[in-house]
C-alpha distance (Angstrom), angle and dihedral (degrees) to the residues before:
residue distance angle dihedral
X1 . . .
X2 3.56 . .
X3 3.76 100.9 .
X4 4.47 90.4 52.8
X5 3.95 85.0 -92.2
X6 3.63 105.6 150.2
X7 4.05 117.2 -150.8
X8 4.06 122.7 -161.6
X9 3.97 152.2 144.7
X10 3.54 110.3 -96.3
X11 4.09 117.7 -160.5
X12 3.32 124.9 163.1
X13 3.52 98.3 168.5
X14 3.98 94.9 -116.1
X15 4.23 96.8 77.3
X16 3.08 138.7 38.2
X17 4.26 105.3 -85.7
X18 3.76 119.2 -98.8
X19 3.52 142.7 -164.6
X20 3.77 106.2 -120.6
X21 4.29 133.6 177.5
X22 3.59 119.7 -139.0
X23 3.85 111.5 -155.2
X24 3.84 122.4 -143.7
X25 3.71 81.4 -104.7
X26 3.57 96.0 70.7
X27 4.13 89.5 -115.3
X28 3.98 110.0 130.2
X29 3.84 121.5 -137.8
X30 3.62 116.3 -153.0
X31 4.26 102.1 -141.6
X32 4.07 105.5 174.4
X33 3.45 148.3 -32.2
X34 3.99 115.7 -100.1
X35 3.42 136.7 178.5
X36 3.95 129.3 -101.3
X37 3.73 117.5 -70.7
X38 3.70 93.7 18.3
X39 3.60 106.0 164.0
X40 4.35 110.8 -164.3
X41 4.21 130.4 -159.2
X42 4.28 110.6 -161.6
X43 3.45 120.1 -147.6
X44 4.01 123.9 -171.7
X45 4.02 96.0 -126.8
X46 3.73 104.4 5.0
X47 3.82 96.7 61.0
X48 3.91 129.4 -135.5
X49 3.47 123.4 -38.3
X50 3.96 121.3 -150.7
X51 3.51 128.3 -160.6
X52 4.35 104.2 -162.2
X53 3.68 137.5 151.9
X54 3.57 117.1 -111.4
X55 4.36 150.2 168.1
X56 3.66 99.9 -66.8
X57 3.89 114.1 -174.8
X58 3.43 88.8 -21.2
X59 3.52 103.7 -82.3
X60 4.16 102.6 56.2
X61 3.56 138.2 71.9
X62 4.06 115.9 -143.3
X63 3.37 151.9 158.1
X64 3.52 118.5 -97.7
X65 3.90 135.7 162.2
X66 4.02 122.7 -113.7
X67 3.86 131.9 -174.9
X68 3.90 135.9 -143.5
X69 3.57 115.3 -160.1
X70 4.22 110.2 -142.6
X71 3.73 111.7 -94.5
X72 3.93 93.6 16.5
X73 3.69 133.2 87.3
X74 3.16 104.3 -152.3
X75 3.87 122.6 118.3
X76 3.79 114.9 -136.1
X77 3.74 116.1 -162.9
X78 4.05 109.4 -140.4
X79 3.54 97.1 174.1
X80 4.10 138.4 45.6
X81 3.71 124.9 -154.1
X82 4.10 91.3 -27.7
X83 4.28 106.7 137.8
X84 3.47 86.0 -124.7
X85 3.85 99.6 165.8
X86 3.66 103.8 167.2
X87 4.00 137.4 23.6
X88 3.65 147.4 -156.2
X89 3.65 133.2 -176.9
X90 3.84 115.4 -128.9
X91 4.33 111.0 -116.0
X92 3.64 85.6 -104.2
X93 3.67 106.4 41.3
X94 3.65 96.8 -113.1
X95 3.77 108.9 94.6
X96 4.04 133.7 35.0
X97 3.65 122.0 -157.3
X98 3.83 100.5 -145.0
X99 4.34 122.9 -163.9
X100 3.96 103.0 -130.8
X101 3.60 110.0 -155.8
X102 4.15 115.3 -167.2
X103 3.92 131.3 164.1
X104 3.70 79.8 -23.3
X105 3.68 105.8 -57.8
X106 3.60 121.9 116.6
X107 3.77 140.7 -140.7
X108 4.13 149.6 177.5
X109 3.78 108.7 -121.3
X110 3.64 125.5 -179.5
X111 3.48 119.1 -153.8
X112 3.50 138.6 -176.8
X113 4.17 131.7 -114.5
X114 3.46 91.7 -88.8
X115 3.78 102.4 48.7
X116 3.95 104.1 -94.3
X117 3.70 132.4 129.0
X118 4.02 118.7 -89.6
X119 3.47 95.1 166.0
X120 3.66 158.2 -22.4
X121 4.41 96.3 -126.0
X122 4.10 93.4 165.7
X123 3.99 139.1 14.3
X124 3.67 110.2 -167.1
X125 3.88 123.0 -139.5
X126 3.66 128.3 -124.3
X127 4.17 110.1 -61.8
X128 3.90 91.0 22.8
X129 3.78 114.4 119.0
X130 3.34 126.1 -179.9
X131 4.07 123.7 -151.2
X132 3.84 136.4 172.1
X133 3.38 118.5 -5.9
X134 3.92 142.1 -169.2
X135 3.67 141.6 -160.9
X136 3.79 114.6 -126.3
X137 4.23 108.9 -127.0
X138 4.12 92.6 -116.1
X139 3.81 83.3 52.9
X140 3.93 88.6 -128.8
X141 4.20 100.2 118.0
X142 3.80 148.0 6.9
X143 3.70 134.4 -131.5
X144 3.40 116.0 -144.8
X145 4.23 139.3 173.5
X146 3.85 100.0 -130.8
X147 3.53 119.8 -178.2
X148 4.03 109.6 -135.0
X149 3.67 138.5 159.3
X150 3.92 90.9 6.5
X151 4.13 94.9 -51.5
X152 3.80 142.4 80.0
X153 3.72 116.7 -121.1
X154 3.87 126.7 154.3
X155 3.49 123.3 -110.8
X156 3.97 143.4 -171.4
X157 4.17 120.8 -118.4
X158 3.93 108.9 -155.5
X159 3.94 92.3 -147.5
X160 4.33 89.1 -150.9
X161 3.69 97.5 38.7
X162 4.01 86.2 40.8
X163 3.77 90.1 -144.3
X164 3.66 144.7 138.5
X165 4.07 118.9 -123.2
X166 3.74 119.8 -166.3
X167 3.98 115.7 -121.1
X168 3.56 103.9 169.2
X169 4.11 128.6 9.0
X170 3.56 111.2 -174.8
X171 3.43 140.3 104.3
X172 4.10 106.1 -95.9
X173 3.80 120.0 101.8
X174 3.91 104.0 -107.3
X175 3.42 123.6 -173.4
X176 3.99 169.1 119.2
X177 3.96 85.0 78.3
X178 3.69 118.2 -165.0
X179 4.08 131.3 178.2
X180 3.73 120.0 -127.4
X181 3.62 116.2 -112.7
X182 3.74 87.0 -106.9
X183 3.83 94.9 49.0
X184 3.25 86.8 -129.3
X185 4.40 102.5 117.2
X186 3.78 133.3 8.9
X187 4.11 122.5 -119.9
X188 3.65 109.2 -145.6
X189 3.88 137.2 154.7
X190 3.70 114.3 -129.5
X191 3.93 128.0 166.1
X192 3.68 102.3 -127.0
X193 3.58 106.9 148.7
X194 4.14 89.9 31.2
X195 4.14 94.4 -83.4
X196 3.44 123.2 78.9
X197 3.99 115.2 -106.6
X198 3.28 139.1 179.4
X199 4.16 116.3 -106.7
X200 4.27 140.6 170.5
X201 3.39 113.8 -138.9
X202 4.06 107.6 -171.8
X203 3.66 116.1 -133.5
């Protein structure tokens, strides 16, 4: 975050994971409780965003997308029984685009503040995965790891044109990519020398 705050998952394997702060100062804040595989976005004013499974009508375990407000603790569900698997905050806080994931097919949905559906911007064919995603800061593209042809690679989503742009095209797992706060380089994990590493690619 802006003040050196750094936000994460923490499992250990003995509790039940949590989302925990650590401050500049080294001191660790313990914010909630989430579920395994939660995967989180930050934003400054809009608060964190989680995508987690969890009990849906009883019988089914999904994805869905839940909110912590800045300063508060509480968890705030947005979303019911949507296969939401992965999150990003909008540049200003007032849209998420949201990965839906159902009987294998996935698609771009934007969503509003509050957890409804904007719109449907992409439907993926059969054999087209979609993973992590980001928001760039002038709110003008995505980056995404999308899974196509039999490999991951990351990819650009020009949010007018509503299309995919090739960034890589090889056959190395990258992934987990994130924008800079200045837009101006992507973060992403990849597996090029057989170990995952961290790398900057600039745009």
């Amino acid at each position: 975050s802006a003040d050196g705050s750094v936000y994460f998952i923490k499992n250990n394997g003995y509790r039940q994971p949590a989302l925990v702060r650590q401050l500049p100062n080294s001191q660790i804040d313990h914010l909630a409780y989430v579920q395994n595989d939660a995967r989180l976005d930050l934003h400054e004013q809009a608060g964190i965003l989680l995508s987690q499974p969890n009990n849906c009508d009883e019988y089914n375990f999904y994805f869905d997308i839940f909110r912590i407000a800045h300063n508060s603790e509480e968890v705030e569900r947005l979303t019911h029984c949507a296969r939401y698997i992965y999150s990003s905050w909008s540049p200003d806080g007032e849209s998420i685009i949201a990965v839906h994931m159902s009987l294998g097919q996935s698609s771009l949905h934007l969503i509003d503040a509050e957890g409804k559906l904007k719109d449907v911007l992409w439907d993926g064919k059969n054999e087209e995965v979609l993973g992590q995603i980001d928001w760039s800061p002038d709110g003008k593209q995505l980056v995404a790891s999308i899974w196509r042809a039999g490999n991951w690679n990351l990819e650009s989503f020009d949010l007018q044109k509503k299309k995919w742009h090739a960034l890589t095209s090889d056959h190395w797992v990258e992934a987990q990519p994130r924008f800079t706060s200045d837009g101006k380089f992507i973060v992403f994990s990849a597996n090029f020398n057989g170990v995952y590493n961290i790398y900057l690619m600039d745009v």
